[in-house]
N, C-alpha and C positions, 0 to 999 in steps of 0.2 A: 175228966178224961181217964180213961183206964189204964191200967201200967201196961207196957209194952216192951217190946224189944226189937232192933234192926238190925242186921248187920250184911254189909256189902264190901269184901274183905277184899275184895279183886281190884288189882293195878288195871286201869281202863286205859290204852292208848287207840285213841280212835282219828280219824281221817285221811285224806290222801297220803296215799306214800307212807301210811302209818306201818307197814307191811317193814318197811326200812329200818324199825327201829326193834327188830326180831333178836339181830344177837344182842345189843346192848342187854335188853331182855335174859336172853340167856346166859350172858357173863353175867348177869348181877347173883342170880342164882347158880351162879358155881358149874355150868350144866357147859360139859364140853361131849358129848356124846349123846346127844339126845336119840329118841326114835319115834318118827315123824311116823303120826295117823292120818289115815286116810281113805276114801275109798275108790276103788278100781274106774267109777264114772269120771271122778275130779280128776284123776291122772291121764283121762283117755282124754276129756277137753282141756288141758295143761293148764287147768287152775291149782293143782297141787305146786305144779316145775314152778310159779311164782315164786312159791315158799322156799322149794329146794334149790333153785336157781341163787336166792340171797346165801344158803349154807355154801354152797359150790362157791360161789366167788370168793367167802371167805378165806374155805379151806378149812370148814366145819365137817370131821366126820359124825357120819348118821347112818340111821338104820330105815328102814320105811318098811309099815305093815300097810298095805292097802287092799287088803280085803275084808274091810268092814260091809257088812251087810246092810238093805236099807233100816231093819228094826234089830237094835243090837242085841246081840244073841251073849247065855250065859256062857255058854260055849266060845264064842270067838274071844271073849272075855277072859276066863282061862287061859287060850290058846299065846293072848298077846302079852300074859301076865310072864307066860313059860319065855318065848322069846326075846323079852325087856330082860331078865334074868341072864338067859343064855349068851347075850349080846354083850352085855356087861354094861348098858346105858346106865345113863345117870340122870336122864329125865325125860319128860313128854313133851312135844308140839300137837298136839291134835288141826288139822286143818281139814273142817266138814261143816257138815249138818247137824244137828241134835244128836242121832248116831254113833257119827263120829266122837264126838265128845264124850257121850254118855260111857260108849263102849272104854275109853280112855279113862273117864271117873272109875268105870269097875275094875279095871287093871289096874289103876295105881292105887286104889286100894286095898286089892288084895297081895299086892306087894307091902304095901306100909304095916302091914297083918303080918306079914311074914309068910306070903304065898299061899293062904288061907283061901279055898273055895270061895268066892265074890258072893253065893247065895247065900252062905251062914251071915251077912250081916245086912240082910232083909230089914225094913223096918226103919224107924227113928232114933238116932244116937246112939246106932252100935258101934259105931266106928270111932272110934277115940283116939289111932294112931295119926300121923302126921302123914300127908301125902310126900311123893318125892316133888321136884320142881315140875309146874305141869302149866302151859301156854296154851291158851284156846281161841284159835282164828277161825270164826264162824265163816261159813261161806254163804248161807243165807239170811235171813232176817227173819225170824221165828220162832225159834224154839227158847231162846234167849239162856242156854245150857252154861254158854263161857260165864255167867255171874252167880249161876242157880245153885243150891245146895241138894238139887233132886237127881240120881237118874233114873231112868226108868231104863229095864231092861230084859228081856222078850225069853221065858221058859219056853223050847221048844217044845220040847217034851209034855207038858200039861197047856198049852197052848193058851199062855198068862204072860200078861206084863207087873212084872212085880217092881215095886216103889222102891227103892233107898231115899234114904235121908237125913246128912248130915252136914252141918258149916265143916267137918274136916273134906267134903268134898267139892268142895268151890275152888275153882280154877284161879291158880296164884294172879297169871295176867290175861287180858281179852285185847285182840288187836283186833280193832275194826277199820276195814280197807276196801273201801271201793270198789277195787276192783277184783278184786274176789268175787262178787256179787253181781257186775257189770252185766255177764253171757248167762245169767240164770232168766228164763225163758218165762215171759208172763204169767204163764199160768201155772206155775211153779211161783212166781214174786208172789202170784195173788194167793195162794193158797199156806204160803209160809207168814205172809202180811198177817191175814187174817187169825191163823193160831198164833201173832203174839198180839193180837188183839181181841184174842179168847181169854188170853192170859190175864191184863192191864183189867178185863169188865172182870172177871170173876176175883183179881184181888181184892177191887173195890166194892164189892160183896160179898167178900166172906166171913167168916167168924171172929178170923184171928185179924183184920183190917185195923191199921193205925195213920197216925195224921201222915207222916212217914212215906208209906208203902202207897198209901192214897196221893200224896205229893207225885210219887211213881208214876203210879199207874193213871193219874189225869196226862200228865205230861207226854206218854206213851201213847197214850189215843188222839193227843193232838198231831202228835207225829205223824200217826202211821195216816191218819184220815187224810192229812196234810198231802203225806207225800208217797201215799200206796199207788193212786192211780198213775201217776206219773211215770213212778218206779216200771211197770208195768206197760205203760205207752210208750217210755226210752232207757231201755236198762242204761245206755250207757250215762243218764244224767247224774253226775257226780255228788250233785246236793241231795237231790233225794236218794239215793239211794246211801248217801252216808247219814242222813237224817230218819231211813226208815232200818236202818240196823241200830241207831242208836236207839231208837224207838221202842226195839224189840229188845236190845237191853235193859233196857227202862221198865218196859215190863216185866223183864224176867226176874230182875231185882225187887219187883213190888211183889209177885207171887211167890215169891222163894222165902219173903218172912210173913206173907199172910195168907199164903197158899188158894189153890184152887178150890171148885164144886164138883158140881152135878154133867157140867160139861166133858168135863175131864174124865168125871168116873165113866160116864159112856164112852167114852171115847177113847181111855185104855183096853176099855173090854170089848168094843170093837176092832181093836189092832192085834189085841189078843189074841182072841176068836176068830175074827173074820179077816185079819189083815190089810183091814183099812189105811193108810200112811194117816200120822196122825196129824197133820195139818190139814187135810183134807174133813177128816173128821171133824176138827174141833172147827172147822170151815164152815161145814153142813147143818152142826149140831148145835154152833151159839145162837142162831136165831129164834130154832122151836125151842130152846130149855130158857131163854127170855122171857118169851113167849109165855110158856107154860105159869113161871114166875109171877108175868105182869097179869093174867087172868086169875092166878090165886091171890094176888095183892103180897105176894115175900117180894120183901126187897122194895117196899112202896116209897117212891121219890127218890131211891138211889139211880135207878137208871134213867129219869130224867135228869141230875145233876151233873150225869156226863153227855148230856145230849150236845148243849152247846161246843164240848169241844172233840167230839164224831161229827158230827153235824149242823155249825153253825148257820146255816141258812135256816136249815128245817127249824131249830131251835129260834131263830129270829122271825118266821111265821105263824108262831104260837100266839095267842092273847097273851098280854102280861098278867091276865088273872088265871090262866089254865091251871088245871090243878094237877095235884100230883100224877094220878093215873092219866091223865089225859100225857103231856110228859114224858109219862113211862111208855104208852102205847107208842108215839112218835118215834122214840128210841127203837123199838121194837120192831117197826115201822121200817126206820130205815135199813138196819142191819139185814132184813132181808131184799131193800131196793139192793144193797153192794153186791150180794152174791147172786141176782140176777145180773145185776153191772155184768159182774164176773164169768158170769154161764153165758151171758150174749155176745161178750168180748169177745172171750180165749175159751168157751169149752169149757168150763170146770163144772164137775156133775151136781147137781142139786139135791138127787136123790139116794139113797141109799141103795135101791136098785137097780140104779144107774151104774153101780159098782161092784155090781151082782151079788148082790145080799141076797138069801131067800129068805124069807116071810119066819119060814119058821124055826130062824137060827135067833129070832126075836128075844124070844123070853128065856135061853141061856144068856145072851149077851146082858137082856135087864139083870139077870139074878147076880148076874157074875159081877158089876155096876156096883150095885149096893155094896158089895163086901169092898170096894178098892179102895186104896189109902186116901183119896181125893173125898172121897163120900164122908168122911169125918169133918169136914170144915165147911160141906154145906149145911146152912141155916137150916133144911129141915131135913127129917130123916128121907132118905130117897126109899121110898116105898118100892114094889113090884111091878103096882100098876100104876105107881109115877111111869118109873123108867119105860115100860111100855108105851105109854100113851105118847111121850116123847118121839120115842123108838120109831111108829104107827106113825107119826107125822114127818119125819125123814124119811121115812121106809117108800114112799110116795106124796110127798110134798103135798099132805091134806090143807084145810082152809086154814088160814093165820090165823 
């Protein structure tokens, strides 16, 4: 076994009514002043007043920024670092999406810097200082940010999604609630489902994978396979949808110490460039970079090993002698039956086109791929005309 390392530093209070256990939360960190994140959608369909309806009862004063954008900008990043200051808070509640949170990792780090511009600590283990106390109430099931040590977050100006990456930016605690998640709209569950189950297959092939993170990210595929369609057929079922956030944790804890590929680096440099949302992306883009995978034989008998628990049926129609690639194709196999699932259900686009990519925005987004922080931890170098060929098979959903 090779040496490794894990860490998952985050207080996890998860299920019904977990929502309830916010101040305790926040008395233990000392935090009487917090200032609540959020964005202007969650406040219009009063999934934020949840949050702030428990502050109000108490008689907690707070501040609230809710104009986080969908892809957090470095700019609003700043913007919330100057008003956390001016306000005189003494810590975070982030209540969102990836976004939200993300935007909230770069404000409270460039406070614990001492107001330090958020870009100068670009990169891995720049950040050495200590965050202030910071709560992460995801409202979706995806991005899996409340446990991650990653943000990603959106240069407008050069039109890049640039990486951070440090365990000082993992969120002190993750409340996962139900209902939070309840009024999030199929195709929205199905497209958040999917990018944390872009996340869970690319830990469990990547470079830096341990017994660990692997423990993770099986576990995480059995969830989401379990309880994504359902989530999606009844937001309001209470199991799954508290089984497919914890799911999405699970993955995001297994990516955050063995990090993502090939997936991802497309798929920042699509959000970049083209402004794809990135669950969408990583939605469209895990089946061809599978794909591409099982046809060159990288990764041979890893993506059959998670078949049975994506797919236990399909896995139980296999011969007990199938061999690896055969295995891997099934896998492969399936992940594009779910996102037709998906397109025939609710709508969700298939293609790149569909989302009005042009053709020939192609080969900056490959170029731009290879250089991302993600492209370090896939197993093989992402070439030009890898990324293209990928690209070219999203771009109009070519033969599997």
């Amino acid at each position: 076994m090779n040496a490794f390392e894990f860490c998952c530093p985050t207080k996890i209070v998860c299920g019904a009514h977990a929502l309830d256990k916010l101040l305790d939360e926040l008395a233990d960190r000392g935090v009487a002043h917090p200032l609540v994140m959020t964005d202007a959608g969650l406040v219009k369909l009063d999934v934020a007043a949840k949050l702030t309806d428990v502050l109000d009862a108490a008689g907690v004063a707070y501040e609230v920024f809710d104009q986080v954008p969908p892809d957090s900008s470095m700019d609003v990043v700043n913007e919330v670092a100057r008003l956390y200051a001016e306000r005189g808070c003494d810590g975070f509640v982030a209540i969102g999406g990836g976004s939200v949170i993300d935007t909230t990792k770069g404000a409270a780090a460039s406070l614990a810097c001492e107001g330090v511009d958020f870009a100068t600590l670009q990169g891995s283990e720049i950040l050495h200082a200590d965050l202030p106390p910071f709560i992460a109430v995801p409202t979706t099931a995806g991005t899996g940010s409340e446990v991650t040590l990653v943000a990603v977050v959106a240069d407008t100006k050069k039109h890049a999604k640039l990486s951070f990456t440090s365990y000082k930016l993992v969120p002190h605690a993750a409340i996962l609630d139900p209902a939070l998640t309840a009024s999030l709209p199929p195709k929205l569950t199905a497209t958040t489902g999917m990018d944390a189950l872009t996340h869970a297959v690319e830990a469990y092939t990547s470079i830096q994978k341990n017994p660990v993170s692997d423990a993770f990210a099986v576990k995480a595929i059995e969830l989401i396979a379990a309880n994504l369609p359902t989530a999606c057929r009844d937001g309001a079922n209470v199991d799954a949808r508290t089984s497919l956030a914890l799911g999405s944790l699970m993955a995001g804890a297994a990516f955050s110490n063995a990090m993502v590929g090939i997936v991802h680096a497309l798929g920042h440099s699509l959000g970049g460039l083209c402004h794809i949302p990135h669950g969408q992306a990583m939605m469209m883009l895990l089946p061809h970079c599978v794909a591409f995978n099982v046809k060159r034989g990288i990764h041979k008998g890893l993506y059959g090993e998670l078949l049975p628990h994506l797919a236990p049926a399909r896995a139980a129609g296999l011969s007990p002698d199938a061999s690896d690639e055969e295995r891997d194709r099934a896998f492969s196999e399936h992940l594009f039956s779910l996102n037709d699932l998906y397109h025939e259900r609710y709508g969700v686009p298939l293609t790149l086109s569909e989302l009005g990519v042009a053709r020939d925005q192609l080969p900056a987004v490959a170029k731009q791929a290879r250089y991302d922080g993600a492209a370090l931890y896939n197993v093989t170098e992402i070439t030009l005309e890898d990324a293209l060929e990928i690209l070219d098979a999203a771009f109009g959903a070519s033969a599997r």
